[in-house]
C-alpha atoms as a printed R data frame, in Angstrom:
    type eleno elety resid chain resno        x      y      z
1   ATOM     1    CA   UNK     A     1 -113.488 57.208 60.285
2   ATOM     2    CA   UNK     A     2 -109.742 56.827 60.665
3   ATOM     3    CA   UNK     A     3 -109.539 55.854 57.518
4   ATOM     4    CA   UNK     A     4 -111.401 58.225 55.550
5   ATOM     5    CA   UNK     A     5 -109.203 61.423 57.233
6   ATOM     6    CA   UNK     A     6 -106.130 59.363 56.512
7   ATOM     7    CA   UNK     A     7 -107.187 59.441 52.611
8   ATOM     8    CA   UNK     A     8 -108.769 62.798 52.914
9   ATOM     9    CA   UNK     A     9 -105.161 63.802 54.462
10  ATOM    10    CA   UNK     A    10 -103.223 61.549 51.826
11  ATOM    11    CA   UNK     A    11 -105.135 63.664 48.548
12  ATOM    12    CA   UNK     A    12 -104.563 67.119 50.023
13  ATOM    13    CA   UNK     A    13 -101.046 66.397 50.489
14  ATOM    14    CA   UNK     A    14 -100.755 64.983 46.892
15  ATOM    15    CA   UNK     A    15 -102.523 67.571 45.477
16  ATOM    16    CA   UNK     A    16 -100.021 70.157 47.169
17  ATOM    17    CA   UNK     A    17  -96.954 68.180 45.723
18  ATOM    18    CA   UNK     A    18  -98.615 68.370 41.959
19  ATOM    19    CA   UNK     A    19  -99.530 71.561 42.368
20  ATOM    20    CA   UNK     A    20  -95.744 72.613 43.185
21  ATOM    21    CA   UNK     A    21  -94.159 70.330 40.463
22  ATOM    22    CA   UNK     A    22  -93.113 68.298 42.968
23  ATOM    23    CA   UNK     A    23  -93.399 64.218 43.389
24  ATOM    24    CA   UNK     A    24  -95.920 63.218 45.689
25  ATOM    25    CA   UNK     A    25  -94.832 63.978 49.079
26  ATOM    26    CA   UNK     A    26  -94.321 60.768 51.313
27  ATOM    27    CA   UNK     A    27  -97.516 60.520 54.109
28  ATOM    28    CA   UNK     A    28  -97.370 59.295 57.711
29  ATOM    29    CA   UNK     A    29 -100.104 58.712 60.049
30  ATOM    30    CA   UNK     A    30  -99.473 57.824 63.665
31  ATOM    31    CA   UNK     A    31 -101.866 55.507 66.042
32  ATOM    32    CA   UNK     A    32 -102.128 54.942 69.871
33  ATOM    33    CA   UNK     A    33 -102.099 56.637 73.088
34  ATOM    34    CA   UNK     A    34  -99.008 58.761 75.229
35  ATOM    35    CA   UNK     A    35  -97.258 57.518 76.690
36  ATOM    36    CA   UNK     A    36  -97.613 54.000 75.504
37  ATOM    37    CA   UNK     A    37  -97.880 51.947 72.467
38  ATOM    38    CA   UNK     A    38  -98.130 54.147 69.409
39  ATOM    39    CA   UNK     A    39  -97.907 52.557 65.192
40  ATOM    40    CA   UNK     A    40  -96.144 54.732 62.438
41  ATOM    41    CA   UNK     A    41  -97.185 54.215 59.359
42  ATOM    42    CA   UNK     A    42  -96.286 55.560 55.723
43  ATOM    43    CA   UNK     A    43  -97.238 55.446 52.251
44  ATOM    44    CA   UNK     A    44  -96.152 56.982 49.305
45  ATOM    45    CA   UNK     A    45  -92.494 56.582 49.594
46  ATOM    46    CA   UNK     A    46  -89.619 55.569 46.869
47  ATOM    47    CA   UNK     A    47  -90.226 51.882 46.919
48  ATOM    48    CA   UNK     A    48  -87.584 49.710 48.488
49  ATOM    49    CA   UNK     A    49  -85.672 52.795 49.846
50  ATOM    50    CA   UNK     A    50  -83.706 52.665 52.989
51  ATOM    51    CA   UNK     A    51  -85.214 56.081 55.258
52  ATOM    52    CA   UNK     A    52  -85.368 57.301 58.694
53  ATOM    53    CA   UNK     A    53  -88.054 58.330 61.485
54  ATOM    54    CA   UNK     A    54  -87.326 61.602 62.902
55  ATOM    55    CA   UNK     A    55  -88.226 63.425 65.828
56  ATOM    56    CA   UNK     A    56  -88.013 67.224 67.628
57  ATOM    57    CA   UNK     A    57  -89.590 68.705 70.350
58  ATOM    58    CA   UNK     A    58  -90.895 71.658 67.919
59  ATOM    59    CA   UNK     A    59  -91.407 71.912 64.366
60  ATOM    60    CA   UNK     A    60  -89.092 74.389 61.987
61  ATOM    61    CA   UNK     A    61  -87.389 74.105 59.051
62  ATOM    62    CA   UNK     A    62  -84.102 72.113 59.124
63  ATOM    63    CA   UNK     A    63  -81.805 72.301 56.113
64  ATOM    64    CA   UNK     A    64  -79.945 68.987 55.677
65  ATOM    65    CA   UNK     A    65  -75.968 70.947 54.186
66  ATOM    66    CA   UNK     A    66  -73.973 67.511 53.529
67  ATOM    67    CA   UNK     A    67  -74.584 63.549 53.278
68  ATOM    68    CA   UNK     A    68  -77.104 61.484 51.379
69  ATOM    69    CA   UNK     A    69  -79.577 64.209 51.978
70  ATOM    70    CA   UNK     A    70  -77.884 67.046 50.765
71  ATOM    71    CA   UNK     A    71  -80.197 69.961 49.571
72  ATOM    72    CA   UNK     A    72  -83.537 68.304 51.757
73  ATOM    73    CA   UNK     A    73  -85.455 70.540 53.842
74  ATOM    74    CA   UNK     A    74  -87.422 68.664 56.643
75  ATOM    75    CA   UNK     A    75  -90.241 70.463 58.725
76  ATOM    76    CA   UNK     A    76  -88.633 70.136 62.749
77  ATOM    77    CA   UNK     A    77  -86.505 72.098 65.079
78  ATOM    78    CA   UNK     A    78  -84.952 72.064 67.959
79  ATOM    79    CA   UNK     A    79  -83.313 68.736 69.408
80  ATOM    80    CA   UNK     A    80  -83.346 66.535 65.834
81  ATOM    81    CA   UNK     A    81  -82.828 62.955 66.570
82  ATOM    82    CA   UNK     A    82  -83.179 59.995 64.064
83  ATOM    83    CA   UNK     A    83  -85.126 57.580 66.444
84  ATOM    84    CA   UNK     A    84  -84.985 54.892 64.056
85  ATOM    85    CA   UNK     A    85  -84.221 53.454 60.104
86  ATOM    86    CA   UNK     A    86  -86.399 52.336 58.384
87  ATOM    87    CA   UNK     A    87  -87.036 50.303 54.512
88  ATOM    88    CA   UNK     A    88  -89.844 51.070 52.465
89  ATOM    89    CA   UNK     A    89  -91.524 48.078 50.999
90  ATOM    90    CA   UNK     A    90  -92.522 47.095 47.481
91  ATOM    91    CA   UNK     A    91  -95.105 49.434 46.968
92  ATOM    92    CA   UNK     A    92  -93.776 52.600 48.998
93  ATOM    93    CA   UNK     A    93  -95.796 51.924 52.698
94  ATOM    94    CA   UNK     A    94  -94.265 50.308 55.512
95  ATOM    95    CA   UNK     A    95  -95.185 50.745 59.321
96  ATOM    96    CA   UNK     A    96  -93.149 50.694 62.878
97  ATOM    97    CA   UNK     A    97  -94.848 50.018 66.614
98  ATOM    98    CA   UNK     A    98  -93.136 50.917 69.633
99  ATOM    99    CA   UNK     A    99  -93.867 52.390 72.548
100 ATOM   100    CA   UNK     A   100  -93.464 55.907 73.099
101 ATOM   101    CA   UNK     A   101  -92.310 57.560 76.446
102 ATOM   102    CA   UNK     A   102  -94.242 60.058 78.361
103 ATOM   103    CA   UNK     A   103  -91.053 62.871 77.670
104 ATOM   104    CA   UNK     A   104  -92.107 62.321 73.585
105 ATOM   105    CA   UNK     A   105  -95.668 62.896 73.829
106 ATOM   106    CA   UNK     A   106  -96.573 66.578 72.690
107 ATOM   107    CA   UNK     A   107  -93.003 66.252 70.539
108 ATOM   108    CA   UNK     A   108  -93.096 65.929 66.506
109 ATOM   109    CA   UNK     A   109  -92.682 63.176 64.020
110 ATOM   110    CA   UNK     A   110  -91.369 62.775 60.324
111 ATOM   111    CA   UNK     A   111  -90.039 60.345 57.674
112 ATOM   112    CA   UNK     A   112  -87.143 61.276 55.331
113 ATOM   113    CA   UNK     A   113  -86.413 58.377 52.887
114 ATOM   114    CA   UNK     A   114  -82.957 58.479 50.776
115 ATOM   115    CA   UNK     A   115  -83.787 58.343 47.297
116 ATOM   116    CA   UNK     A   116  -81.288 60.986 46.103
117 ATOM   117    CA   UNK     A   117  -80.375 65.043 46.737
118 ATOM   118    CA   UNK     A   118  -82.781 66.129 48.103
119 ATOM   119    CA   UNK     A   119  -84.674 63.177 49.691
120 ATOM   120    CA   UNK     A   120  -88.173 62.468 49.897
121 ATOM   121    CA   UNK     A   121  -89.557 63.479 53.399
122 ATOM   122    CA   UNK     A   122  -93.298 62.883 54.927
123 ATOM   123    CA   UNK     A   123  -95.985 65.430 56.224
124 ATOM   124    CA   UNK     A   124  -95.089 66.024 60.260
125 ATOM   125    CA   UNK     A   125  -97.349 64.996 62.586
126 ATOM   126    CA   UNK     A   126  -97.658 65.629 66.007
127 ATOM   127    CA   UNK     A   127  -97.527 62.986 68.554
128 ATOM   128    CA   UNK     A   128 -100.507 63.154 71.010
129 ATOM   129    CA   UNK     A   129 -100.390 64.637 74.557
């Protein structure tokens, strides 16, 4: 089942970026429980791209001014933090376990990867309460 809604989501997302003019947009899914042991994982990224996993306590609509990302719009608010980098592989997927504290559960998730002005950036997801 998982893996049917993840391609379901993955094709609406797609279609979205198309219909815009846009490159495919990058899409995350998230696994696991909070507080505890959650997996990130992406697809549809620049291959081989360095990139980031963000997270906020709400969602919103962040306008990255200056840097690498310059002109990139991501989807959170309030209290932005990169939690970690990341690479993209060979073929644009990659994935990241960890284990998420009770404070982050209910908070938001999303992947920027540097690829240029603006940046590609993932879907946001919402981490489980």
């Amino acid at each position: 089942m998982r893996g049917t809604l993840r391609a379901a989501v993955f094709a609406v997302v797609a279609c979205l970026a198309a219909a815009r003019g846009a490159h495919a947009q990058v899409v995350i899914s998230l696994d696991g429980e909070c507080p505890g042991r959650m997996a990130v994982e992406w697809e549809n990224a620049p291959p081989n791209r360095p990139g980031g996993l963000l997270f906020a306590f709400t969602t919103g609509n962040y306008y990255i001014g200056w840097g690498w990302c310059e002109g990139t719009y991501i989807g959170l608010g309030s209290s932005l933090r990169l939690v970690r980098t990341i690479q993209s592989g060979s073929n644009g997927s990659g994935m990241l376990t960890g284990r998420a504290s009770a404070r982050a559960c209910g908070g938001y998730i999303q992947v920027i990867v540097w690829d240029g002005s603006p940046c590609a950036v993932s879907n946001v997801v919402q981490i489980p309460q």
